[in-house]
N, C-alpha and C positions, 0 to 999 in steps of 0.2 A: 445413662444418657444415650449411649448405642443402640441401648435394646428399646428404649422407646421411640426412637429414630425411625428403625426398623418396622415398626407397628405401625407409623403414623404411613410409612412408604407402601407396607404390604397393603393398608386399608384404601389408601389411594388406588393402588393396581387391582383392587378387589372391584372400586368403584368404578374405574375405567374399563373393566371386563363385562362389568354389569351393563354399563351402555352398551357395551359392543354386542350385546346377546340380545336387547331390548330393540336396536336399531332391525339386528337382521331377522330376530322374531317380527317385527312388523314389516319389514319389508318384504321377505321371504317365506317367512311363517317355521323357522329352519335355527335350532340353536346346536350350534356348532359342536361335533366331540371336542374339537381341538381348545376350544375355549373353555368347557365345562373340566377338562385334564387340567388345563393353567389353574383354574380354579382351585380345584384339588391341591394341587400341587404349594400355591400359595396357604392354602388355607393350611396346609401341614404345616410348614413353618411358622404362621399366625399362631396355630392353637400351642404348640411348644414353647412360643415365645411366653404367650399370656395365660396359659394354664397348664406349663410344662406336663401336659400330657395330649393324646389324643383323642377325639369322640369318634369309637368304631360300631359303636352296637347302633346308636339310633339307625344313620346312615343307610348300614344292611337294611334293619328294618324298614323304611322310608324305603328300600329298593325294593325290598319284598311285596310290602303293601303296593308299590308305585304300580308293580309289573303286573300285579292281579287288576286293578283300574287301567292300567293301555291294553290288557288283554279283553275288557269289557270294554274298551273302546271309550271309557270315561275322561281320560288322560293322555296326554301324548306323551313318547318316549322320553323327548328332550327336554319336558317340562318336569320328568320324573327322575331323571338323571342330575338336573338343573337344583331341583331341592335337595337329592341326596345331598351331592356337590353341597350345598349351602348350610345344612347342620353339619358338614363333618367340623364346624366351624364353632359350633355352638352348645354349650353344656346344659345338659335335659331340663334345668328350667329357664330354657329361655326358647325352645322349640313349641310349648302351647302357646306364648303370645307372636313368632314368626308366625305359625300358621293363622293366625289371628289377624296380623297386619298383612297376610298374603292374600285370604278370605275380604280383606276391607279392600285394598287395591285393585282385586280381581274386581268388586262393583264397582270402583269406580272406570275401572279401563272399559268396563262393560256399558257404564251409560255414555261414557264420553263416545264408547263407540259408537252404539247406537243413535246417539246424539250429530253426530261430526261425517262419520263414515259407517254410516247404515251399508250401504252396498260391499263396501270391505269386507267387515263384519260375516253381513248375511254370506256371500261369497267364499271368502275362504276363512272365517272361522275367527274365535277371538284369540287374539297375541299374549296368550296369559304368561309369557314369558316375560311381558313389562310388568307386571302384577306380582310377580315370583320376583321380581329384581326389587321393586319396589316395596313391597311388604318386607324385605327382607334390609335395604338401606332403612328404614324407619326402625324397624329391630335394631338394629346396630348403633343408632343414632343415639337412641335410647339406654342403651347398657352400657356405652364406650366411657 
Protein backbone atom coordinates (compact mmCIF):
# COMPACT_ATOMS: atom_id res chain seq x y z
CA UNK A 1 0.00 0.00 0.00
CA UNK A 2 3.12 2.36 0.87
CA UNK A 3 4.89 1.34 -2.05
CA UNK A 4 2.19 2.31 -4.36
CA UNK A 5 1.59 5.36 -2.61
CA UNK A 6 5.10 6.30 -3.38
CA UNK A 7 4.77 5.65 -7.13
CA UNK A 8 1.60 7.39 -7.54
CA UNK A 9 3.67 10.55 -5.67
CA UNK A 10 7.02 10.08 -7.51
CA UNK A 11 4.72 10.11 -10.95
CA UNK A 12 2.98 13.14 -9.86
CA UNK A 13 6.55 14.99 -9.22
CA UNK A 14 7.76 13.46 -12.57
CA UNK A 15 4.61 15.26 -13.96
CA UNK A 16 5.11 18.56 -12.37
CA UNK A 17 8.88 18.58 -13.46
CA UNK A 18 7.81 17.92 -16.84
CA UNK A 19 5.79 21.18 -16.91
CA UNK A 20 8.33 22.93 -15.44
CA UNK A 21 10.88 22.07 -18.31
CA UNK A 22 8.15 22.49 -21.07
CA UNK A 23 7.13 26.02 -19.48
CA UNK A 24 10.96 27.35 -19.51
CA UNK A 25 11.75 25.49 -22.92
CA UNK A 26 9.24 27.66 -24.33
CA UNK A 27 9.70 30.62 -22.77
CA UNK A 28 13.40 30.58 -22.63
CA UNK A 29 14.40 27.90 -24.96
CA UNK A 30 16.67 26.78 -21.68
CA UNK A 31 15.92 23.29 -19.89
CA UNK A 32 17.47 23.53 -16.67
CA UNK A 33 20.50 21.08 -15.25
CA UNK A 34 18.90 21.48 -12.06
CA UNK A 35 15.58 19.97 -12.99
CA UNK A 36 16.93 17.31 -15.37
CA UNK A 37 19.18 15.98 -11.72
CA UNK A 38 15.60 16.06 -9.80
CA UNK A 39 14.59 14.05 -12.61
CA UNK A 40 17.20 11.56 -12.26
CA UNK A 41 17.10 11.49 -9.09
CA UNK A 42 13.27 10.69 -8.82
CA UNK A 43 13.47 8.42 -11.40
CA UNK A 44 16.16 6.24 -9.24
CA UNK A 45 13.80 5.80 -6.82
CA UNK A 46 10.68 5.04 -9.30
CA UNK A 47 12.59 2.54 -11.22
CA UNK A 48 13.67 0.48 -7.72
CA UNK A 49 10.39 0.84 -6.49
CA UNK A 50 8.63 -0.70 -9.73
CA UNK A 51 11.30 -2.87 -11.33
CA UNK A 52 13.62 -3.21 -8.21
CA UNK A 53 16.37 -2.52 -10.44
CA UNK A 54 17.88 0.15 -12.58
CA UNK A 55 18.13 1.12 -16.40
CA UNK A 56 21.99 2.21 -16.80
CA UNK A 57 23.15 1.05 -20.43
CA UNK A 58 20.27 2.60 -22.48
CA UNK A 59 20.80 6.08 -20.85
CA UNK A 60 24.72 6.03 -21.53
CA UNK A 61 23.90 5.19 -24.83
CA UNK A 62 21.15 7.89 -25.49
CA UNK A 63 24.06 10.15 -24.01
CA UNK A 64 26.55 8.86 -26.45
CA UNK A 65 24.37 8.86 -29.45
CA UNK A 66 22.76 12.46 -28.01
CA UNK A 67 26.31 14.06 -27.93
CA UNK A 68 27.41 13.05 -31.45
CA UNK A 69 23.79 14.85 -32.76
CA UNK A 70 24.62 18.35 -30.54
CA UNK A 71 27.93 18.09 -31.89
CA UNK A 72 26.38 18.09 -35.57
CA UNK A 73 24.38 20.66 -34.31
CA UNK A 74 21.13 18.40 -34.90
CA UNK A 75 20.19 18.47 -31.23
CA UNK A 76 20.42 20.64 -28.24
CA UNK A 77 22.31 19.67 -25.15
CA UNK A 78 19.32 19.84 -22.81
CA UNK A 79 17.08 18.15 -25.13
CA UNK A 80 19.65 15.22 -25.05
CA UNK A 81 20.39 15.30 -21.37
CA UNK A 82 16.40 15.57 -21.08
CA UNK A 83 15.92 12.02 -22.77
CA UNK A 84 18.85 10.40 -21.14
CA UNK A 85 17.12 11.64 -17.82
CA UNK A 86 13.80 10.12 -19.18
CA UNK A 87 14.85 6.32 -20.10
CA UNK A 88 16.83 5.98 -17.15
CA UNK A 89 13.07 5.44 -16.13
CA UNK A 90 12.09 2.91 -18.69
CA UNK A 91 12.95 -0.85 -19.39
CA UNK A 92 14.37 -1.41 -23.26
CA UNK A 93 10.83 -2.14 -24.56
CA UNK A 94 9.40 0.64 -23.81
CA UNK A 95 12.20 3.12 -25.22
CA UNK A 96 11.14 2.40 -29.34
CA UNK A 97 7.52 3.32 -28.60
CA UNK A 98 8.94 6.71 -26.22
CA UNK A 99 10.88 7.68 -29.15
CA UNK A 100 7.74 7.14 -31.16
CA UNK A 101 5.41 9.28 -29.13
CA UNK A 102 8.47 11.87 -28.91
CA UNK A 103 8.75 11.82 -32.94
CA UNK A 104 4.53 12.32 -33.02
CA UNK A 105 4.65 15.20 -30.32
CA UNK A 106 7.56 16.80 -31.88
CA UNK A 107 4.98 17.18 -35.32
CA UNK A 108 2.61 18.20 -33.53
CA UNK A 109 4.46 21.17 -31.32
CA UNK A 110 5.97 21.78 -34.80
CA UNK A 111 2.63 22.64 -36.75
CA UNK A 112 1.01 24.24 -33.72
CA UNK A 113 3.95 26.17 -33.96
CA UNK A 114 4.12 27.14 -37.25
CA UNK A 115 0.40 27.51 -37.11
CA UNK A 116 0.16 29.93 -33.80
CA UNK A 117 3.63 31.30 -33.54
CA UNK A 118 5.46 31.36 -36.77
CA UNK A 119 7.76 34.16 -35.69
CA UNK A 120 8.63 32.35 -32.38
CA UNK A 121 9.39 29.42 -34.14
CA UNK A 122 11.14 30.97 -37.09
CA UNK A 123 13.09 33.16 -34.48
CA UNK A 124 14.38 31.21 -31.98
CA UNK A 125 13.80 27.62 -32.88
CA UNK A 126 11.29 24.88 -32.01
CA UNK A 127 10.80 24.01 -27.99
CA UNK A 128 11.17 20.29 -28.64
CA UNK A 129 11.45 20.11 -24.94
CA UNK A 130 7.50 20.15 -24.89
CA UNK A 131 7.51 17.21 -27.35
CA UNK A 132 10.35 15.15 -25.20
CA UNK A 133 7.95 15.80 -22.17
CA UNK A 134 4.96 15.02 -24.01
CA UNK A 135 5.81 11.91 -25.92
CA UNK A 136 7.10 10.76 -22.92
CA UNK A 137 3.59 11.47 -20.50
CA UNK A 138 1.68 9.57 -23.37
CA UNK A 139 4.54 6.54 -22.94
CA UNK A 140 3.82 6.51 -19.32
CA UNK A 141 0.05 6.86 -19.57
CA UNK A 142 0.21 4.01 -21.61
CA UNK A 143 2.25 1.32 -19.58
CA UNK A 144 1.31 2.56 -16.02
Amino acid sequence: MFREGLIIFLNIITIVLLINISWSDIKYRIIANKIVIGLCLVFIILTGLKYETLFILTPLFVLLIGFLLFTLRIIGGGDVKLIAALTLSLPNDQIPSLFFFITFSGLLVIIVGFLFYRKAITDNGVPYGVAISLGYLVNMCLYS
